[in-house]
C-alpha positions in Angstrom: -34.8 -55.2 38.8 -31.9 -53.2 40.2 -30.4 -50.0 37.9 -26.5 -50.4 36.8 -25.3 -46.9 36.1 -21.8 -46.9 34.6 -19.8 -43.9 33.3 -17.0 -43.7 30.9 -15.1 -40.3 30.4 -13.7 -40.1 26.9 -11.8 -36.8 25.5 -14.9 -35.8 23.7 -17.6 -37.1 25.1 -19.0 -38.7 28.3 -20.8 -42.0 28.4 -23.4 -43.1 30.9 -24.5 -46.8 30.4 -27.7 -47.7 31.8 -29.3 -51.2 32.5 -32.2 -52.2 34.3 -35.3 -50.6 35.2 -35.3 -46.8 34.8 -38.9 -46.2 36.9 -39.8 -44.0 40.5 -37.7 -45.9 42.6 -34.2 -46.0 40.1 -34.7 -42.4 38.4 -33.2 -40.5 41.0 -30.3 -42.4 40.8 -30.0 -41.9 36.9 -30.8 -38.3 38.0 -28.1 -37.4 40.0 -25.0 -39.7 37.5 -26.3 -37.7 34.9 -26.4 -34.0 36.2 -23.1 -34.6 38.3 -21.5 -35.3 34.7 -23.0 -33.0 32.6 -20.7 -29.8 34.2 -17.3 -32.1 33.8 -18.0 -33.6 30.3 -15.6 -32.4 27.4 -18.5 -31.8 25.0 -21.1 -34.5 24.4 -23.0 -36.7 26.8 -24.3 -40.0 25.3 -26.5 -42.2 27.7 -26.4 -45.2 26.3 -29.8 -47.0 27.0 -29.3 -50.5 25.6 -29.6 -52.0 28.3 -33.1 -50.5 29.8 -35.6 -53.3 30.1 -38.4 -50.6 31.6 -38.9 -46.9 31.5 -41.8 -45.0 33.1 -42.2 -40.9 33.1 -40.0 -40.5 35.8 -37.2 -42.0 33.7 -38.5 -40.1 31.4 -38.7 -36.7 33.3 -34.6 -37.5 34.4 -33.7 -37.9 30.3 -35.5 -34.3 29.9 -33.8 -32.9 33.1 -30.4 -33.6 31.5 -31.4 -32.5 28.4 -32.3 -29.2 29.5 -28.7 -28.9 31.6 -26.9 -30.4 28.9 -28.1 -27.5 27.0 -27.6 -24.6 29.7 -24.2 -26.1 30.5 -23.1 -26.1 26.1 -23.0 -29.4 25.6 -24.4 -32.2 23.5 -26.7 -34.2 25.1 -27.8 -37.6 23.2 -29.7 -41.2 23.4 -27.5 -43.8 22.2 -29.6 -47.0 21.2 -32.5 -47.1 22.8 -34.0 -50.5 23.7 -37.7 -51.2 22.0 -39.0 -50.5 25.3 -37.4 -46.9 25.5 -38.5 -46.2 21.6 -41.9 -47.5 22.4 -42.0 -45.1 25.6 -40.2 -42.0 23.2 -42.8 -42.6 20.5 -45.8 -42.4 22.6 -45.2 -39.2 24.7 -43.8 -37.6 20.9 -40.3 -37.2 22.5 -38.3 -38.9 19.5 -38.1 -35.9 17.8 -37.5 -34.0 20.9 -33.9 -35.7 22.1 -31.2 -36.3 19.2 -31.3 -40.3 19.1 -27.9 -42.4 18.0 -29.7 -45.6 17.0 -27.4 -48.8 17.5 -24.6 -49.1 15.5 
């Protein structure tokens, strides 16, 4: 299954929408939306992973990446409702408590 990356620039925050399959062949595309908005977000970026069918560690390895420039660039980096699959993925290599997590409103 293709990857649908959309972004949404909001005065606080930055939202990157993800749906699909978020695996070797996709991540680099995740990879590059996300570190090409980290530097011009107002102060949060929420990536918004409803939508993810499939993660494997290289989607994995991309939501660290950001993390880690969210964090050298100041800003708030965030996982906004996770599917099952991502919490299932999260869970198993003990990350949940690693990223702050916005579970589904």
């Amino acid at each position: 299954m293709a990857l649908n990356i959309e972004l949404e620039k909001m005065s606080d925050q930055t939202v990157i929408s993800v749906a699909g399959d978020v695996d070797l062949y996709t991540s680099p595309d995740l990879r590059n939306a996300v570190l090409k908005a980290i530097p011009k977000a107002a102060g949060r970026v929420a990536i918004d992973l409803s939508g993810v069918n499939y993660i494997d560690s290289s989607g994995v390895a991309t939501l660290v990446e950001g993390m880690r420039s969210a964090r050298k660039h100041d800003k708030v980096f965030l996982l906004v409702a996770p599917s099952a699959a991502v919490t299932q993925v999260l869970e198993l290599a003990k990350l949940d408590s690693v990223f702050e997590v916005q579970p589904a409103s």
